[in-house]
C-alpha angles and dihedrals in degrees: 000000000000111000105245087060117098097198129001121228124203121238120247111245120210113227114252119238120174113224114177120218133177123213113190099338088323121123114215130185101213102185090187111047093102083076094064107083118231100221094040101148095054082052095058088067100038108034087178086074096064114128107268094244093045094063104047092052079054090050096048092047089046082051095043092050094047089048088051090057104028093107089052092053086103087060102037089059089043090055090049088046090056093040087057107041082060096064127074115247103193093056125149135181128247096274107250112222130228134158108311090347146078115200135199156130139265153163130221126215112269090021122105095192128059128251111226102220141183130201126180117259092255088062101247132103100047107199125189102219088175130022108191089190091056092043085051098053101124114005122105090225126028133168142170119238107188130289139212141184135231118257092245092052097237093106132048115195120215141177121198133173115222089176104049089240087128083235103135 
């Protein structure tokens, strides 16, 4: 047990269980390929299906993980804490223009998601169509896909992930 460690935590340790599988006239012993769910992908859009023991060895490596940097969490946050105070919060994109309209993107400070916004050409009547940080309330992952608006202007388009599947 090194010496910096307060307590030391035991691994977790995926069973071994032997599947044979030939590739191209090649038997192979895979031990682990109990850990790869069958219906991942439906997994991918619902986390909630994942095969129970799946996901507790998930769950013990995630604790085991947390228990190994603990200790490092202080700096973790004052690195963050760095990493964010050089960006700059209130940041925007180069408004796009289209018909009417000028569209673009932007952040406000405080905020960790964009804002999709329209002025009109002539530079007044800002209007949020789409406030990421409003959309995220409440959910532990959010991202913005992409977005798009009609070619009348009336609809914006948009495609967000609430699971972190990267399935938008």
């Amino acid at each position: 047990v090194p010496a910096h460690r307060h307590a030391y935590v035991k691994p977790p340790r995926a069973a071994r269980r032997p599947t044979v599988a030939t590739w191209h006239g090649v038997e192979l012993v895979v031990d682990y390929a109990w850990l790869k769910a069958q219906n991942w992908q439906d997994v991918m859009r619902e986390p909630a299906v994942l095969d129970a023991e799946i996901r507790a060895y998930l769950d013990a490596e995630n604790a085991y993980c947390e228990a190994q940097l603990a200790e490092t969490r202080p700096l973790q946050d004052e690195l963050f804490a760095e990493m964010r105070g050089r960006l700059k919060e209130d940041d925007s994109s180069v408004p796009a223009p289209d018909g009417a309209f000028a569209y673009s993107t932007k952040f406000v400070a405080g905020g960790q998601y964009p804002l999709v916004c329209r002025r009109t050409r002539s530079g007044e009547d800002e209007q949020v169509l789409l406030d990421g940080n409003v959309e995220a309330e409440g959910k532990a992952y959010w991202d913005l896909g992409g977005f798009h608006h009609s070619p009348d202007h009336r609809l914006l388009a948009y495609a967000s992930d609430d699971k972190g599947s990267e399935l938008y």
